[in-house]
mmCIF file of the N, C-alpha and C atoms, coordinates in Angstrom:
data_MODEL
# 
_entry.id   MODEL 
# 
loop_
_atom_site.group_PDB 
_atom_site.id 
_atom_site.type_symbol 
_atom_site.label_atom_id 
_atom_site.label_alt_id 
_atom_site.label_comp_id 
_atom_site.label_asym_id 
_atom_site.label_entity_id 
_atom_site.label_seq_id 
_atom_site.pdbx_PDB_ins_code 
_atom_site.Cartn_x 
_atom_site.Cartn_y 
_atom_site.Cartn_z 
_atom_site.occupancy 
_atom_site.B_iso_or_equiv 
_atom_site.pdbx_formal_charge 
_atom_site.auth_seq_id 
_atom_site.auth_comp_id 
_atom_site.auth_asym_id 
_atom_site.auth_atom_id 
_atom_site.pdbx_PDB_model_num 
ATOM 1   N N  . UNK A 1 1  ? 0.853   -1.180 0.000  1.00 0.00 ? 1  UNK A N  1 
ATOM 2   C CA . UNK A 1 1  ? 0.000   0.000  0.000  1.00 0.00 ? 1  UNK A CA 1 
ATOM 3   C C  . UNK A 1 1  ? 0.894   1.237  0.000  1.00 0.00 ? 1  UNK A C  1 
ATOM 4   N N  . UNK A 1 2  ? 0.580   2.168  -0.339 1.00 0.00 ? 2  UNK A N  1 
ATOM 5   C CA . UNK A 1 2  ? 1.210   3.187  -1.165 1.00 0.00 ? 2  UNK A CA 1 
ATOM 6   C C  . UNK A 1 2  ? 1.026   4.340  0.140  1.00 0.00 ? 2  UNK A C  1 
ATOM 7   N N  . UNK A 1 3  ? 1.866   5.242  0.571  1.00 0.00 ? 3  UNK A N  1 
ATOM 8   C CA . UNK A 1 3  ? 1.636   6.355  1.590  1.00 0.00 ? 3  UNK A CA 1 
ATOM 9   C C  . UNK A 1 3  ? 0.263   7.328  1.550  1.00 0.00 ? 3  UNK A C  1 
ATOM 10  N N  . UNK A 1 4  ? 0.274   7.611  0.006  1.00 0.00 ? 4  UNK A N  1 
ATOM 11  C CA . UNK A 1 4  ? -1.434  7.763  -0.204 1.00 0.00 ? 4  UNK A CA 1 
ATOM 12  C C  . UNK A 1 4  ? -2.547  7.029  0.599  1.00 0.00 ? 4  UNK A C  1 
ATOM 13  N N  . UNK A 1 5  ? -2.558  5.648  -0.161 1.00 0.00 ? 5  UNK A N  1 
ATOM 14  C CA . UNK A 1 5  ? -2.946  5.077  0.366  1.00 0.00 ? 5  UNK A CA 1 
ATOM 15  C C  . UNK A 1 5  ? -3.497  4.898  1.592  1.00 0.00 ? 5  UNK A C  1 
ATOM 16  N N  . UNK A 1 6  ? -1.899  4.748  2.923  1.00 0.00 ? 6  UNK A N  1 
ATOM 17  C CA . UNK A 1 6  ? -2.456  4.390  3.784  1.00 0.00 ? 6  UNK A CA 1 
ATOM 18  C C  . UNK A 1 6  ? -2.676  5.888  4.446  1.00 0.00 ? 6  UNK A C  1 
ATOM 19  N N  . UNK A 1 7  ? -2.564  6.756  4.070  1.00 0.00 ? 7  UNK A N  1 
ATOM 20  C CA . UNK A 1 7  ? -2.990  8.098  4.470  1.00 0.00 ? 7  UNK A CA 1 
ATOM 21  C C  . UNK A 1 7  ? -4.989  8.590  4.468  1.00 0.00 ? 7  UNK A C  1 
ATOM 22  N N  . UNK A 1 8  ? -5.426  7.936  3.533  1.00 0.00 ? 8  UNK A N  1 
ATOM 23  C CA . UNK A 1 8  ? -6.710  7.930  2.770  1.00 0.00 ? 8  UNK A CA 1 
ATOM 24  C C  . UNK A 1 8  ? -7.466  7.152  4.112  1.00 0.00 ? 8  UNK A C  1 
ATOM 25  N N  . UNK A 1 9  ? -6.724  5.545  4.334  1.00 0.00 ? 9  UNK A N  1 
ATOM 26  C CA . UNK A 1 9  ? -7.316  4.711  5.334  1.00 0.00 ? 9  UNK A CA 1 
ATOM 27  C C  . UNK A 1 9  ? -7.189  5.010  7.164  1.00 0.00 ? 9  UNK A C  1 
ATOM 28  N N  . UNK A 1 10 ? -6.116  5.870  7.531  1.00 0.00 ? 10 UNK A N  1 
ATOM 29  C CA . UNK A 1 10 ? -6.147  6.858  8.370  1.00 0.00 ? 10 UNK A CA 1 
ATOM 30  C C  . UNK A 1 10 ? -7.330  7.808  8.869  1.00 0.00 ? 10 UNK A C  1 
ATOM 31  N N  . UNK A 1 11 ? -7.061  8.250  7.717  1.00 0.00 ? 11 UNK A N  1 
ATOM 32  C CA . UNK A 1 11 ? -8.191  9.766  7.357  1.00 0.00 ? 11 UNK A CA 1 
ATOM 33  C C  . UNK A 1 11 ? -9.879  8.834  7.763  1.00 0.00 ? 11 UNK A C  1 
ATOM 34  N N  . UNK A 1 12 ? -10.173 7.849  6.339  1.00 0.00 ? 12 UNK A N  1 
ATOM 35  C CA . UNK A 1 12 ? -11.157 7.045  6.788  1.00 0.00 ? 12 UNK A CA 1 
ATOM 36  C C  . UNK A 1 12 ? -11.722 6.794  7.933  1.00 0.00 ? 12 UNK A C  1 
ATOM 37  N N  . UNK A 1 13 ? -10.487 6.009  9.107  1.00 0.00 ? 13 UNK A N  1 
ATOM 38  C CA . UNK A 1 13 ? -10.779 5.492  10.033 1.00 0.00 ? 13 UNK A CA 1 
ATOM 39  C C  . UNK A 1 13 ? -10.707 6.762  11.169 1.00 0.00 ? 13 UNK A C  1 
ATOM 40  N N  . UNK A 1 14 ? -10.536 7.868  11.276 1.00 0.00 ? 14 UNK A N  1 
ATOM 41  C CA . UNK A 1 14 ? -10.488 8.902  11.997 1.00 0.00 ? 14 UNK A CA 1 
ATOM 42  C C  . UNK A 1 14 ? -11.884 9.495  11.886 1.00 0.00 ? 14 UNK A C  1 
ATOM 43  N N  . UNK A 1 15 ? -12.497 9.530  10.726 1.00 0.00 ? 15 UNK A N  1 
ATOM 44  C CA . UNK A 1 15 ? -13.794 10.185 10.285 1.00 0.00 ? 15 UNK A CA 1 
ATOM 45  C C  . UNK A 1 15 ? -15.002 8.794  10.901 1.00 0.00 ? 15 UNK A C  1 
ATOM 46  N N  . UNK A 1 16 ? -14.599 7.813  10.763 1.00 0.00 ? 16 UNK A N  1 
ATOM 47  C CA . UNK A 1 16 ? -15.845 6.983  11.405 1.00 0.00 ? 16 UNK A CA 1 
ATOM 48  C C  . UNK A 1 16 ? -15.861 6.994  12.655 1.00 0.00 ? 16 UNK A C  1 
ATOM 49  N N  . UNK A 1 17 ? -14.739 6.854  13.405 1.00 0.00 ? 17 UNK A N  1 
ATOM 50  C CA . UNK A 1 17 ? -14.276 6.972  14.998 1.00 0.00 ? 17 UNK A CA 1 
ATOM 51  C C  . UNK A 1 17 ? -15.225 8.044  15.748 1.00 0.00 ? 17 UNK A C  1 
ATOM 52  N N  . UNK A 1 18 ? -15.161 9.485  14.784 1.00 0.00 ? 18 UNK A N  1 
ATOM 53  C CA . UNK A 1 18 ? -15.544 10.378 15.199 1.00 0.00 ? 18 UNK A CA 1 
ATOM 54  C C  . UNK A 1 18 ? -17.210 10.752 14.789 1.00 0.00 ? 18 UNK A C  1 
ATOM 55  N N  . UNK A 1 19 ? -17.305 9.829  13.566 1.00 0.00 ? 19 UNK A N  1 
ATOM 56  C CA . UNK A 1 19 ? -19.016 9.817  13.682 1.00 0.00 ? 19 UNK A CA 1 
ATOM 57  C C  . UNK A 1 19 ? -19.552 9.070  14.744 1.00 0.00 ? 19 UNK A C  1 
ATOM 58  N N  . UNK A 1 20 ? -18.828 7.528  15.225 1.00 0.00 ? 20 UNK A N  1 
ATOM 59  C CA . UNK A 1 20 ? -19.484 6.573  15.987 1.00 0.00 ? 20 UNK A CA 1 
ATOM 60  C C  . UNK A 1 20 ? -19.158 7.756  17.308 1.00 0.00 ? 20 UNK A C  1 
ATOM 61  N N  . UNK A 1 21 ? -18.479 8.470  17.959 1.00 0.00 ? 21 UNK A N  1 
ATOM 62  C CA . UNK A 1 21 ? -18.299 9.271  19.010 1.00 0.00 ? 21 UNK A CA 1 
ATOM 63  C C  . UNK A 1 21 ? -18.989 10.121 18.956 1.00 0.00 ? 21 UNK A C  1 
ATOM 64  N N  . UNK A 1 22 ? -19.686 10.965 17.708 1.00 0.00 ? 22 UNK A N  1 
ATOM 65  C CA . UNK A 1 22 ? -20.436 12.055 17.305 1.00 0.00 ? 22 UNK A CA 1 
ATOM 66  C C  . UNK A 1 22 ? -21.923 11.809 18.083 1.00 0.00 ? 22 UNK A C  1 
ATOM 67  N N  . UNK A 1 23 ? -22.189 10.153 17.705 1.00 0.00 ? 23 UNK A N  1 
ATOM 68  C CA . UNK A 1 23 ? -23.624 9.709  17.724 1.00 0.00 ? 23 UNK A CA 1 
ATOM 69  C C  . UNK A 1 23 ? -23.461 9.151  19.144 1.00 0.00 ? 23 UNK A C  1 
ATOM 70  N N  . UNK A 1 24 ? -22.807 8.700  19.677 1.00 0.00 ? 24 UNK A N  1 
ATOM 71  C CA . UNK A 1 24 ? -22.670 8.178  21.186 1.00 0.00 ? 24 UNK A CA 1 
ATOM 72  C C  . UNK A 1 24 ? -23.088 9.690  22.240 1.00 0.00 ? 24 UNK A C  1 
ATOM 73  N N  . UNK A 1 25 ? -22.504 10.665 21.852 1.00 0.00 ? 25 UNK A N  1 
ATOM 74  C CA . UNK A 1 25 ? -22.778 11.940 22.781 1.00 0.00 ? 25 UNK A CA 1 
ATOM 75  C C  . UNK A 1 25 ? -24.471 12.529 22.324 1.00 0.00 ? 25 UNK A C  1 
ATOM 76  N N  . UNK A 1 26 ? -24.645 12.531 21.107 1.00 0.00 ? 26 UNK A N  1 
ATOM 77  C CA . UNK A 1 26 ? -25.783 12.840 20.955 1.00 0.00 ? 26 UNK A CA 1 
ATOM 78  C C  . UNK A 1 26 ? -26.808 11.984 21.650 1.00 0.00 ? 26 UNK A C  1 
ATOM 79  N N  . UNK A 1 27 ? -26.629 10.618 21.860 1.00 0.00 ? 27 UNK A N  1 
ATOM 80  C CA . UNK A 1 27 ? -27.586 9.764  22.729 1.00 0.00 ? 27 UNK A CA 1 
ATOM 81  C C  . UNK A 1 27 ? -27.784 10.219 23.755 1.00 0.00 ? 27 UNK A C  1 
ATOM 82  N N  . UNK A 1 28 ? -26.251 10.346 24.628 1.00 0.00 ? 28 UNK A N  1 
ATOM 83  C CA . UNK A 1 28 ? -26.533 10.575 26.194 1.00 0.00 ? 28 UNK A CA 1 
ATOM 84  C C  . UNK A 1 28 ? -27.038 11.741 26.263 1.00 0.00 ? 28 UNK A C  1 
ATOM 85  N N  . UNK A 1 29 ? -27.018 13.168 25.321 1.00 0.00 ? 29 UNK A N  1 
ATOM 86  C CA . UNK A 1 29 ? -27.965 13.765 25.638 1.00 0.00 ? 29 UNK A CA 1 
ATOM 87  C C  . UNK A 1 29 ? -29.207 13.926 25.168 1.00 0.00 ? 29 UNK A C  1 
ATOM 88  N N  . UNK A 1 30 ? -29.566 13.071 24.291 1.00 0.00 ? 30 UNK A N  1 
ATOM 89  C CA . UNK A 1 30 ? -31.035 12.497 24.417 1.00 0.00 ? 30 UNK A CA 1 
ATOM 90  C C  . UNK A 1 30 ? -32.127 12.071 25.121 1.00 0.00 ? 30 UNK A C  1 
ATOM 91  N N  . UNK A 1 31 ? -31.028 11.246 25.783 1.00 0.00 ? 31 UNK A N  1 
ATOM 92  C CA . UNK A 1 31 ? -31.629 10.481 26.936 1.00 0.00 ? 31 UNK A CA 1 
ATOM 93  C C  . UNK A 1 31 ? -31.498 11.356 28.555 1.00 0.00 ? 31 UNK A C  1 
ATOM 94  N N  . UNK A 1 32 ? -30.666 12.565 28.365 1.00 0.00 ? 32 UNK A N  1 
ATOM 95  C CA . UNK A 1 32 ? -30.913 13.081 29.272 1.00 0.00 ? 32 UNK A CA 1 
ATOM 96  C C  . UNK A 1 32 ? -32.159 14.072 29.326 1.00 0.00 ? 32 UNK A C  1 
ATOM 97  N N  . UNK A 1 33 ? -32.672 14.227 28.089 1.00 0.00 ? 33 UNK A N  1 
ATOM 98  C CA . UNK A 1 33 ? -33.545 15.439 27.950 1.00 0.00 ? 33 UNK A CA 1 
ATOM 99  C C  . UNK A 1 33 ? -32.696 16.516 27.380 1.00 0.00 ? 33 UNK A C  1 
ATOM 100 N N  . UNK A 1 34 ? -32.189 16.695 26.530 1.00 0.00 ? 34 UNK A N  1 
ATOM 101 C CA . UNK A 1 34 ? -30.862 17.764 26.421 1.00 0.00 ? 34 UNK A CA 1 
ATOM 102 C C  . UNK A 1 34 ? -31.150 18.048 24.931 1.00 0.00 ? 34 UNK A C  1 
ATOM 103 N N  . UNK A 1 35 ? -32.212 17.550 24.607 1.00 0.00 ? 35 UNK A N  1 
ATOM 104 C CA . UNK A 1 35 ? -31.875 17.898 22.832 1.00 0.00 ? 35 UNK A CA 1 
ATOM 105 C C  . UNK A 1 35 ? -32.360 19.223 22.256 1.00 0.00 ? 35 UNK A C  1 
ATOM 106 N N  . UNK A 1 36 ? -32.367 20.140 22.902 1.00 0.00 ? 36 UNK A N  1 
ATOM 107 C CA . UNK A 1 36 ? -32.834 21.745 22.856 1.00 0.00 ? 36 UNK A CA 1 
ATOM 108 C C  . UNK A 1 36 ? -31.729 22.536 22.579 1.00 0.00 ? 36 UNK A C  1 
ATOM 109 N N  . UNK A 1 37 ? -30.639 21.634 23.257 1.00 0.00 ? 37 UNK A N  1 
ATOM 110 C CA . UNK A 1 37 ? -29.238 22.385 24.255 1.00 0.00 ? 37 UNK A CA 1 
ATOM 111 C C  . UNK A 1 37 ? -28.448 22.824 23.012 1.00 0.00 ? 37 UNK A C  1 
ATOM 112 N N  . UNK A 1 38 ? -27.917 23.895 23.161 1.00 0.00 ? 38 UNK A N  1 
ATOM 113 C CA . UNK A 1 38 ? -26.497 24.374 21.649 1.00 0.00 ? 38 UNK A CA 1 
ATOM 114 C C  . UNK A 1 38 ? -25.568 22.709 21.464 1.00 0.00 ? 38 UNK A C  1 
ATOM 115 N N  . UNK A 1 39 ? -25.143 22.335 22.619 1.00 0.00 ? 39 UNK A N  1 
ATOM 116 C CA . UNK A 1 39 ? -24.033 21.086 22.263 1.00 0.00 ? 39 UNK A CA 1 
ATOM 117 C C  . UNK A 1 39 ? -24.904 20.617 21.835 1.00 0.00 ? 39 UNK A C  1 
ATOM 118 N N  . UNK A 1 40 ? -26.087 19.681 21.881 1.00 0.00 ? 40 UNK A N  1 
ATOM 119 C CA . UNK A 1 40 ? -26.573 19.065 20.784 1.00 0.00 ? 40 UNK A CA 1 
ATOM 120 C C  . UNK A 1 40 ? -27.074 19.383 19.535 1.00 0.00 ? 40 UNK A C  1 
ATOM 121 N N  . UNK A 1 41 ? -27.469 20.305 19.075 1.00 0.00 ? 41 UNK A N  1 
ATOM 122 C CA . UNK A 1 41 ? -27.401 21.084 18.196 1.00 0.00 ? 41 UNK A CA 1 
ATOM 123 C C  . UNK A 1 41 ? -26.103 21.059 16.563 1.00 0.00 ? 41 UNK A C  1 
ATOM 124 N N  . UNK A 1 42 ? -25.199 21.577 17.994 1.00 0.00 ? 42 UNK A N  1 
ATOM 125 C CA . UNK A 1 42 ? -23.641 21.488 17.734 1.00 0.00 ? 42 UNK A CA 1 
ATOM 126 C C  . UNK A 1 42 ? -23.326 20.329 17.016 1.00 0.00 ? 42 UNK A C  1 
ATOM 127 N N  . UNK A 1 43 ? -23.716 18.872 18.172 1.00 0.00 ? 43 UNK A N  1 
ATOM 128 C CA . UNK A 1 43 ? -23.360 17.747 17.303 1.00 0.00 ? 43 UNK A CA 1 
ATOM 129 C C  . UNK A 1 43 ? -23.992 17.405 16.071 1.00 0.00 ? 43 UNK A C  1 
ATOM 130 N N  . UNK A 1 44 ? -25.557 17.623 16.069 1.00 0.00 ? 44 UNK A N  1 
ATOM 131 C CA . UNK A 1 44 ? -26.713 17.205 14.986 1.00 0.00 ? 44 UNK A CA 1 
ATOM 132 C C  . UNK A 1 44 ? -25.717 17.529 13.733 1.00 0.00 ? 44 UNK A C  1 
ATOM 133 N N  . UNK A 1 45 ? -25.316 19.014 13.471 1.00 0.00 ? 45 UNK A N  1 
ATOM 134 C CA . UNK A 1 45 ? -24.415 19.832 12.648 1.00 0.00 ? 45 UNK A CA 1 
ATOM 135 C C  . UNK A 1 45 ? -23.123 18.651 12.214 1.00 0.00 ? 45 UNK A C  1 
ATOM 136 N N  . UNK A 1 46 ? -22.226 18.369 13.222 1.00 0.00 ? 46 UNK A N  1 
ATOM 137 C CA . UNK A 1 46 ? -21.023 17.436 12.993 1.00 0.00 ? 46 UNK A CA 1 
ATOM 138 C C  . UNK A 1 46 ? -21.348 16.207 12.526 1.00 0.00 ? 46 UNK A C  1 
ATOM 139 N N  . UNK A 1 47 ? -22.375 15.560 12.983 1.00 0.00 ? 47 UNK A N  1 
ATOM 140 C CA . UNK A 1 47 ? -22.748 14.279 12.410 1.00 0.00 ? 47 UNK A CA 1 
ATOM 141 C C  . UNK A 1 47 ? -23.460 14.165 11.039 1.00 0.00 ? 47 UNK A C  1 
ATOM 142 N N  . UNK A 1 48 ? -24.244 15.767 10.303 1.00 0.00 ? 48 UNK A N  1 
ATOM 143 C CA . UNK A 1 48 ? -24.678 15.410 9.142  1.00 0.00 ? 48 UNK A CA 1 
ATOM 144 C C  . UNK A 1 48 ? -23.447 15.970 8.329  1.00 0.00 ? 48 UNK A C  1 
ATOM 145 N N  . UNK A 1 49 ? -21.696 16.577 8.523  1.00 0.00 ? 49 UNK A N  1 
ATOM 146 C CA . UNK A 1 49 ? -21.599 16.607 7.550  1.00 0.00 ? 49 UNK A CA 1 
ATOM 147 C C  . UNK A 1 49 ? -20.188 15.316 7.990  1.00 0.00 ? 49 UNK A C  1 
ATOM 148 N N  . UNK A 1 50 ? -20.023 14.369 8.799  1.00 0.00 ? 50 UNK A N  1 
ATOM 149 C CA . UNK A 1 50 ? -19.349 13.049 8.537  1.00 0.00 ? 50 UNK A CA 1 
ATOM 150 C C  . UNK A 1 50 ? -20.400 12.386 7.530  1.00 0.00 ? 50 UNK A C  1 
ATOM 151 N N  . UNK A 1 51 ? -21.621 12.131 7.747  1.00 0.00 ? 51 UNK A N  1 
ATOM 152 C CA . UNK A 1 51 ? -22.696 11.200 6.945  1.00 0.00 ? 51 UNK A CA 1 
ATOM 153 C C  . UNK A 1 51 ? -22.049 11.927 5.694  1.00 0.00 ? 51 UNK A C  1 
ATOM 154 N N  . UNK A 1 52 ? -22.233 13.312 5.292  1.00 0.00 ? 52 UNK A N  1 
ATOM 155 C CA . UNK A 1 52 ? -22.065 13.546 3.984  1.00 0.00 ? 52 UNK A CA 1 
ATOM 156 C C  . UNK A 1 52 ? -20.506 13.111 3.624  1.00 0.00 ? 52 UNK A C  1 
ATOM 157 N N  . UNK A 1 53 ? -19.628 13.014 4.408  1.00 0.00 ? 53 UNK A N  1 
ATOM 158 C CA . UNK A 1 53 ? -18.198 12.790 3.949  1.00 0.00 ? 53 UNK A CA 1 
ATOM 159 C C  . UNK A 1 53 ? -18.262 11.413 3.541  1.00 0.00 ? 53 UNK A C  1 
ATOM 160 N N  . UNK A 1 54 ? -18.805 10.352 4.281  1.00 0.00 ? 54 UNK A N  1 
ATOM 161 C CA . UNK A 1 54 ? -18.857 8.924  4.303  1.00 0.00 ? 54 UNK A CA 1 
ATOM 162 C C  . UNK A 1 54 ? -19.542 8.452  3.203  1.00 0.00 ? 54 UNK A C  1 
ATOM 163 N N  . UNK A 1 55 ? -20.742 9.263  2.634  1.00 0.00 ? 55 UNK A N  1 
ATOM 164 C CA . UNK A 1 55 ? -21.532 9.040  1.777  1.00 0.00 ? 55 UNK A CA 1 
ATOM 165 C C  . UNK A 1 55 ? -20.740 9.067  0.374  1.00 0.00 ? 55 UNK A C  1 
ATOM 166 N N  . UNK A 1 56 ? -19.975 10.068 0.800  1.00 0.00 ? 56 UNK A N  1 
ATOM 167 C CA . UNK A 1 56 ? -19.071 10.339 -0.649 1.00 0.00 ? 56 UNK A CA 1 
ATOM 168 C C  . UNK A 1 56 ? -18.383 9.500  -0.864 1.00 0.00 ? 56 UNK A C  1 
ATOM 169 N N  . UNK A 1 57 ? -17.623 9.330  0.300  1.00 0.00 ? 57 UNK A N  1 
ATOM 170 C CA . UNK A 1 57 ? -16.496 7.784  0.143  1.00 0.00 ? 57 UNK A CA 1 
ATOM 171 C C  . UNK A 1 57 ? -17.813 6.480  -0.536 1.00 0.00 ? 57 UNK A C  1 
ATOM 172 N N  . UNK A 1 58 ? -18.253 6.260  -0.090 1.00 0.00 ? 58 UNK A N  1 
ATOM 173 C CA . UNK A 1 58 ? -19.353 5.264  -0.280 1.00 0.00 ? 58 UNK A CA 1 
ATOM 174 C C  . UNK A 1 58 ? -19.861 5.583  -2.174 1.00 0.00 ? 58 UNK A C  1 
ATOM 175 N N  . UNK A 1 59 ? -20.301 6.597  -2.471 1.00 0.00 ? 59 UNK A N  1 
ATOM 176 C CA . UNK A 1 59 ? -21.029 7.040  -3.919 1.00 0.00 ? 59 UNK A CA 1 
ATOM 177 C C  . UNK A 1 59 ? -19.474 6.229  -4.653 1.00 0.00 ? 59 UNK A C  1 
ATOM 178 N N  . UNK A 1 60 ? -17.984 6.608  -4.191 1.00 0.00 ? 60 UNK A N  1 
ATOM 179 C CA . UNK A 1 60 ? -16.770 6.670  -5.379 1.00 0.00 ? 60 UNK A CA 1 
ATOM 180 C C  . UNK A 1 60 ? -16.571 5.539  -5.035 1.00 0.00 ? 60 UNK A C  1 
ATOM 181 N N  . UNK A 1 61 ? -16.877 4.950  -4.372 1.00 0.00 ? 61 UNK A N  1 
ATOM 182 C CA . UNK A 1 61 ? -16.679 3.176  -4.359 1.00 0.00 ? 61 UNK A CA 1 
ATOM 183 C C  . UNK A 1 61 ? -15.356 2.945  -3.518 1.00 0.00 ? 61 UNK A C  1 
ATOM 184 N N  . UNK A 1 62 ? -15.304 3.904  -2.367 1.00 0.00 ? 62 UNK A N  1 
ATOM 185 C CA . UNK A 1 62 ? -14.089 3.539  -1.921 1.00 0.00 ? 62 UNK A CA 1 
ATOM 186 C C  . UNK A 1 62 ? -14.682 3.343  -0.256 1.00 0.00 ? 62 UNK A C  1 
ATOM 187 N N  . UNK A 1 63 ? -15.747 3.457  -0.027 1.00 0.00 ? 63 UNK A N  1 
ATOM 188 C CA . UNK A 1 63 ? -16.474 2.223  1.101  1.00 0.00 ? 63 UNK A CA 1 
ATOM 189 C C  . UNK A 1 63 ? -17.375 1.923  0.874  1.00 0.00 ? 63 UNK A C  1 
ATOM 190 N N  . UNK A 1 64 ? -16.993 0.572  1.726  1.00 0.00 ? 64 UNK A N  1 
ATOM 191 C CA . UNK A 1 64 ? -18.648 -0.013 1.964  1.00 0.00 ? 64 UNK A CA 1 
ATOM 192 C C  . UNK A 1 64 ? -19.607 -0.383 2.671  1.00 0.00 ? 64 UNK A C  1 
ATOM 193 N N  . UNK A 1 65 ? -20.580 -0.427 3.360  1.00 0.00 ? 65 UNK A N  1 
ATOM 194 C CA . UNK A 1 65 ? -21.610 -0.209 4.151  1.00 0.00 ? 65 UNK A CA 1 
ATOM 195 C C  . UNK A 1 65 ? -22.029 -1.280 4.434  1.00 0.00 ? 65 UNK A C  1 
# 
């Protein structure tokens, strides 16, 4: 694998880490009653544009679901 390469699969695995962490905080304040609050808000914002990053990887065929 090529430094590209494993630079791309880095990047990848940094961007899902941080969606699956994105959506873990948005729960707990779900479940606290918190979904009014700016931080959740905040996250709603961060998590639709990983979906849009992932989606893209996903449309160019370079993940898969």
């Amino acid at each position: 694998m090529s430094g590209r390469e494993e630079k791309f699969e880095e990047m990848l695995q940094a961007i899902q880490k941080e969606y699956k962490d994105t959506v873990s905080k948005m729960e707990q304040l779900r479940a606290a009653g918190k979904i009014k609050t700016a931080t959740y808000k905040q996250l709603m914002g961060t998590k639709i544009m990983l979906q849009n990053m992932l989606s893209r990887y996903e449309i160019y065929g370079l993940l898969e679901r």
